[in-house]
C-alpha positions as CSV (number, residue, x, y, z in Angstrom):
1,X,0.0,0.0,0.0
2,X,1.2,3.1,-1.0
3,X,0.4,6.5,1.1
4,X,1.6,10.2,1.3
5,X,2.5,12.0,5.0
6,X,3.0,14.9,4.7
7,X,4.1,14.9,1.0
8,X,6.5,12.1,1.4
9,X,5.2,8.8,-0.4
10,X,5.5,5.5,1.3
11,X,5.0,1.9,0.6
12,X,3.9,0.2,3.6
13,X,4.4,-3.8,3.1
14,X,5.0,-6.8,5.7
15,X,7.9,-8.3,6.7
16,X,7.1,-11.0,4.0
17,X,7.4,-8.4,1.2
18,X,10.3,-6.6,2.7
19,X,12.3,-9.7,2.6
20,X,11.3,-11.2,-0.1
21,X,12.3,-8.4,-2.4
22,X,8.2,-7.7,-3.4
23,X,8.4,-4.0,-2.4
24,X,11.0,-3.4,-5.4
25,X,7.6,-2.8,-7.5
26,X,6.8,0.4,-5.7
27,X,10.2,1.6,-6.0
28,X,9.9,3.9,-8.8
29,X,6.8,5.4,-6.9
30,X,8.1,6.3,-3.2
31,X,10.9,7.5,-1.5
32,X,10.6,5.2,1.5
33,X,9.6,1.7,2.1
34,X,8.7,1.1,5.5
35,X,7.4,-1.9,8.1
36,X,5.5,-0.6,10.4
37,X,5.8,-2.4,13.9
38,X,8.0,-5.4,12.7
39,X,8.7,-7.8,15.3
40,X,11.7,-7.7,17.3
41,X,12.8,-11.7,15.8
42,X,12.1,-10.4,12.7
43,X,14.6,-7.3,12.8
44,X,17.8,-8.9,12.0
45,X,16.5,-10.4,9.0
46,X,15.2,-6.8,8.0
47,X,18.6,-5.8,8.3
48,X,20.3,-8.1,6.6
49,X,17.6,-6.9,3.7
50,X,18.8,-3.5,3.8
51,X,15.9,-2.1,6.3
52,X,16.9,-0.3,9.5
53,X,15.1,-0.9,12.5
54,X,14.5,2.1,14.3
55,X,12.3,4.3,17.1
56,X,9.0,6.3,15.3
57,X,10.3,9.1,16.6
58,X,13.5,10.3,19.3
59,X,13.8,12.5,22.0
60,X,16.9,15.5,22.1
61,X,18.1,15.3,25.8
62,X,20.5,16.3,27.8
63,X,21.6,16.2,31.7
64,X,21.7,19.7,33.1
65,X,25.0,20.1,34.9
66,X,25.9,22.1,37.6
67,X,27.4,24.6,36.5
68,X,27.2,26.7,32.9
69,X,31.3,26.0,32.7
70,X,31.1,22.0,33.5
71,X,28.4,21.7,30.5
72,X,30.3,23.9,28.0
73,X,33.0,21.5,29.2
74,X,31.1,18.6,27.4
75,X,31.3,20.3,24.0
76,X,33.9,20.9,21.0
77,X,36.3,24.1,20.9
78,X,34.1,24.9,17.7
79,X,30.7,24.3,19.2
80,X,31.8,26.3,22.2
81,X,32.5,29.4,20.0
82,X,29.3,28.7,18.5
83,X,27.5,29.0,20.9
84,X,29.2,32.7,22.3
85,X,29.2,34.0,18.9
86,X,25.4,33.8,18.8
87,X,25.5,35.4,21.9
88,X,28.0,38.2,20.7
89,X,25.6,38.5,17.7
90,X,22.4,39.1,19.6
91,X,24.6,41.9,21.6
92,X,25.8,43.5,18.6
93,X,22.1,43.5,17.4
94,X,20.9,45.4,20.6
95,X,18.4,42.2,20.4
96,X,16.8,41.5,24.3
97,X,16.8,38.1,25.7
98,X,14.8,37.6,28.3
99,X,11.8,35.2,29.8
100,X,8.2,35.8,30.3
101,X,4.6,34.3,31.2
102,X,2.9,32.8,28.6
103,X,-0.5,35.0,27.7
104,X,-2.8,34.8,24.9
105,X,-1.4,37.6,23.8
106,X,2.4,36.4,23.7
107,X,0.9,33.1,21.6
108,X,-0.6,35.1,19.4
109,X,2.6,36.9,18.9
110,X,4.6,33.8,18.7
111,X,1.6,32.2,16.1
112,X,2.6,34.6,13.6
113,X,6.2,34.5,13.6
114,X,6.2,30.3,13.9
115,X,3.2,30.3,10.7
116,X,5.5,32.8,8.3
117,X,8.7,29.9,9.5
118,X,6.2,27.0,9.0
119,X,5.4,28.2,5.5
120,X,8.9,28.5,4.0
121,X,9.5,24.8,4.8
122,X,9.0,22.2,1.7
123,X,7.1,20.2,3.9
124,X,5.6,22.5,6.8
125,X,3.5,21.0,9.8
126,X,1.8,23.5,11.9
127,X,1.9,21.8,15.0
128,X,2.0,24.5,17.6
129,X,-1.1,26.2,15.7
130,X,-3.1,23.1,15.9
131,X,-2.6,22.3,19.5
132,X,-3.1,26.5,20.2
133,X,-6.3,25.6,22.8
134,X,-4.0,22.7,25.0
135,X,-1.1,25.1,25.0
136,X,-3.3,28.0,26.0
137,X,-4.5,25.2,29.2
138,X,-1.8,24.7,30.4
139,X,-0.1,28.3,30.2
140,X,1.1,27.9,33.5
141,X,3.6,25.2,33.1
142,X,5.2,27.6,30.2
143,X,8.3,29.8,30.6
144,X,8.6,31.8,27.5
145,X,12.3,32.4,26.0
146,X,11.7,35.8,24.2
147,X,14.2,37.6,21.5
148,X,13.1,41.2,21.3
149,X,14.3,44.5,18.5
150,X,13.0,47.0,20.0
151,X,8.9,46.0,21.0
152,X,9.0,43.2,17.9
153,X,9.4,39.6,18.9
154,X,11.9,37.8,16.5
155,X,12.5,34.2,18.0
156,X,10.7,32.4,20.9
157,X,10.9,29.1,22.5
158,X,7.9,28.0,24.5
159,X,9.3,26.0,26.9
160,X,7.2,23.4,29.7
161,X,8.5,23.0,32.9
162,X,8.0,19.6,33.7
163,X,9.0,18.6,37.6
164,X,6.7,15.4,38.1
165,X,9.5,14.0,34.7
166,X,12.5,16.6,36.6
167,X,12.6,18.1,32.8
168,X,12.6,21.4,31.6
169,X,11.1,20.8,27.5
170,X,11.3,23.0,24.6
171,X,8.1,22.4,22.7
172,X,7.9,25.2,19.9
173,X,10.3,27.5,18.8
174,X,10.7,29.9,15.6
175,X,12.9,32.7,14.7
176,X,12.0,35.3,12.2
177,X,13.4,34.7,8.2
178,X,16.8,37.3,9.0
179,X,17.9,34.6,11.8
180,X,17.3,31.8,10.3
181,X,21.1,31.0,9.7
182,X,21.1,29.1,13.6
183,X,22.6,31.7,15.8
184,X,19.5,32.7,17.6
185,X,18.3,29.6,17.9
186,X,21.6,28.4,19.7
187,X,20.8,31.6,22.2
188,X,17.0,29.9,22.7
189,X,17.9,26.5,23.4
190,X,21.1,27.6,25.4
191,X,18.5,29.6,27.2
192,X,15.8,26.4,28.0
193,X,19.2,24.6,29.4
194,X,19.8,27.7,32.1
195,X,16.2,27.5,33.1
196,X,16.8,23.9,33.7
197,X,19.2,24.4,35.5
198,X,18.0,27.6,37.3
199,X,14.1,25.7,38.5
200,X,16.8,22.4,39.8
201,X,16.0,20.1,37.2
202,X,17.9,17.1,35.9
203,X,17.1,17.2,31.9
204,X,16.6,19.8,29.3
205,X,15.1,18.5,25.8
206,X,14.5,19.9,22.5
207,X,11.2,17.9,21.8
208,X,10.3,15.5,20.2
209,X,11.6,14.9,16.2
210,X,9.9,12.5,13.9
211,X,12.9,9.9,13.4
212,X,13.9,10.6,9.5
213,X,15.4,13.8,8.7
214,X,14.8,14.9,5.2
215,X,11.3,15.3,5.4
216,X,9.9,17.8,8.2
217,X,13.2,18.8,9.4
218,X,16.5,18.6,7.1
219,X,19.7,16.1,8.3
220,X,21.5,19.3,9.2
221,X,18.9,19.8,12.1
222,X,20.3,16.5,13.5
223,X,24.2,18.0,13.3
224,X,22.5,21.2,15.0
225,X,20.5,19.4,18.1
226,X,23.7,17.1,18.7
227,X,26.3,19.6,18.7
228,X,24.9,22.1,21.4
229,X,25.3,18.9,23.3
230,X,22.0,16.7,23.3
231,X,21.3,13.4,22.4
232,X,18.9,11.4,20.6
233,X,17.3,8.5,22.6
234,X,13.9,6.5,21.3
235,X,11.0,8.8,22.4
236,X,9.4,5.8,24.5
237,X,12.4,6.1,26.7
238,X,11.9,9.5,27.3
239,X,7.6,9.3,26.9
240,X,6.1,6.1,27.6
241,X,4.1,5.4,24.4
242,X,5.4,7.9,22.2
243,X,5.7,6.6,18.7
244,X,6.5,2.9,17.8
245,X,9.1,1.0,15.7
246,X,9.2,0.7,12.3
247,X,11.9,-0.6,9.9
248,X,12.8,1.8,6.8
249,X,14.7,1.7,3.6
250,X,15.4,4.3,1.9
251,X,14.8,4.8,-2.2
252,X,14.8,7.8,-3.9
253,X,14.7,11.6,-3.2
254,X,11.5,12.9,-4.8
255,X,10.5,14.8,-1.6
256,X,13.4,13.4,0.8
257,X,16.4,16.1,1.3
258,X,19.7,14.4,-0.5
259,X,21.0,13.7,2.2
260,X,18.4,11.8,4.3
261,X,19.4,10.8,7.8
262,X,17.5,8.5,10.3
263,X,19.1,6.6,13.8
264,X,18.5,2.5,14.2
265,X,18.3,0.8,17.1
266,X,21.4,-1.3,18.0
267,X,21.5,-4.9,17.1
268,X,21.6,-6.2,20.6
269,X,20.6,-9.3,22.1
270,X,16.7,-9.2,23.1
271,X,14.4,-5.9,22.6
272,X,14.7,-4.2,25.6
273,X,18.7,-3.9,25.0
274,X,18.2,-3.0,21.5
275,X,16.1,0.4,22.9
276,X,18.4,1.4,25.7
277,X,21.3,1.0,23.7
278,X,22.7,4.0,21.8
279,X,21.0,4.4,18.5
280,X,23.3,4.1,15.0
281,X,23.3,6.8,12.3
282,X,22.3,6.3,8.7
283,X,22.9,8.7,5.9
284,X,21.4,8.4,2.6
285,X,22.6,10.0,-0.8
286,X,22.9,9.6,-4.5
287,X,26.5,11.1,-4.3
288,X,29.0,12.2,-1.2
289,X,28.8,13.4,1.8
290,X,31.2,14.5,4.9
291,X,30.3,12.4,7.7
292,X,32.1,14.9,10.5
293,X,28.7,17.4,11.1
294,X,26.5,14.1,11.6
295,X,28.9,12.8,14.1
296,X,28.6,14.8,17.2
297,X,27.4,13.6,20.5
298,X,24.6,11.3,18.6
299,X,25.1,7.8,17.1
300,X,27.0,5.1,18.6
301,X,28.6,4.6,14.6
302,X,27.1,6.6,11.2
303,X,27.3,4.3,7.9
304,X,26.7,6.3,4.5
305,X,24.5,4.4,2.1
306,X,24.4,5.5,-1.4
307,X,21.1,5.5,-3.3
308,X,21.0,4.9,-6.6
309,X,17.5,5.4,-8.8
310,X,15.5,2.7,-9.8
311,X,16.0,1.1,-13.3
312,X,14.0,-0.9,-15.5
């Protein structure tokens, strides 16, 4: 069977069809073939096929340290003078950081600038704007990282303060079109991980990411999460029920990003092993790529599989 989400056409088939070689009919006509919730015997035969068993979607944590120094530590020379470049930036930009309440009128405000990011993506979900009326409920668990020029708001992250989980989560964030290049957006999330750390808890997390990057979000949005320092886990690790497994091959780049990226669980022995270990990174492309930006504090190894177009 053959469907589109969100633009991006998939053949589902069973694990019958996915090892038998079947699915090659479909080939020509989607970018992904996928098994959705393969058994655990069945994954290193799915493998061995040239599907990667993975997480539905993964979770961006990291452990708040004690101290602003001990986590800047953690990082890269580079990613270190990433991150105070942005901040150098935002000075030279008279731009104001600050935090505040979330209020109808601050959503509203945030809305518009996350609807004008949301439509210069390829394949744009409006999340935040469906979900406005449970956000606006539960306002009070919100701290609000602002960016201000002047009175005009030109990034936010809408953060959740979570203590019953001891996590402090950054649901929604979007920066207007003249900041898109990633320095503000390393001052907002730097920004969630001091009000982690300022409220005493022990995670800060960059939400939740639909596990195959090329689609919603491009692979450099991997390279960005993992070098300020967080780490992709399976999302039912972080959330109980959140997403499932699937197993996924990658075909062609009709509405996939060249390259494509997605993390697989480890081949361990038994199922529960296999989703606490670290997760493997897989790159997909029709020519070459550097490896060193996908590296970062991620996958336990990163294999580059080249895609070549369907003939006959």
């Amino acid at each position: 069977m053959i469907i589109r989400s969100l633009g991006l056409p998939i053949a589902l088939v069973d694990v019958d069809q996915a090892l038998s070689g079947r699915w090659r009919v479909h080939a020509h006509e989607v970018d992904v073939v996928r098994v959705q919730d393969p058994p655990y015997e069945a994954w290193p035969r799915l493998r061995d096929a040239g599907f990667h068993p993975k997480p539905q979607v993964i979770m961006w944590r990291a452990e708040v340290t004690a101290s602003e120094d001990a986590y800047l530590a953690t990082l890269s020379g580079k990613d270190r003078y990433d991150i105070r470049s942005a901040y150098r930036r935002a000075a030279e930009a008279d731009l104001l950081i600050g935090t505040e309440p979330l209020t109808p009128a601050l959503l509203d405000e945030f809305l518009e600038l996350y609807e004008k990011q949301i439509a210069g993506m390829r394949h744009g979900w409006p999340v935040a704007v469906r979900q406005q009326a449970d956000i606006l409920a539960r306002a009070g668990s919100y701290c609000a990282i602002t960016v201000r020029s002047g009175a005009s708001l030109v990034g936010a992250c809408l953060n959740e303060d979570l203590p019953d989980r001891d996590e402090m989560r950054a649901r929604f964030s979007a920066v207007t079109q003249g900041q898109r290049n990633g320095s503000l957006s390393r001052v907002l999330y730097w920004e969630t991980m001091r009000q982690a750390r300022v409220r005493g808890r022990r995670w800060a997390t960059l939400g939740r990411d639909v596990n195959l990057y090329g689609h919603l979000g491009n692979a450099g949005l991997f390279s960005f999460k993992s070098r300020l320092g967080f780490t992709a886990v399976p999302g039912q690790l972080v959330e109980p029920g959140s997403g499932s497994h699937q197993a996924d091959r990658v075909v062609g780049f009709s509405a996939l990003s060249d390259p494509a990226l997605l993390l697989s669980y480890a081949a361990a022995e038994g199922e529960e092993a296999a989703v606490t270990a670290r997760l493997s990174g897989h790159l997909f492309s029709e020519g070459d790529v550097d490896l060193r930006p996908f590296r970062g504090a991620g996958p336990a190894d990163l294999t580059l599989h080249r895609v070549r177009p369907p003939t006959g």
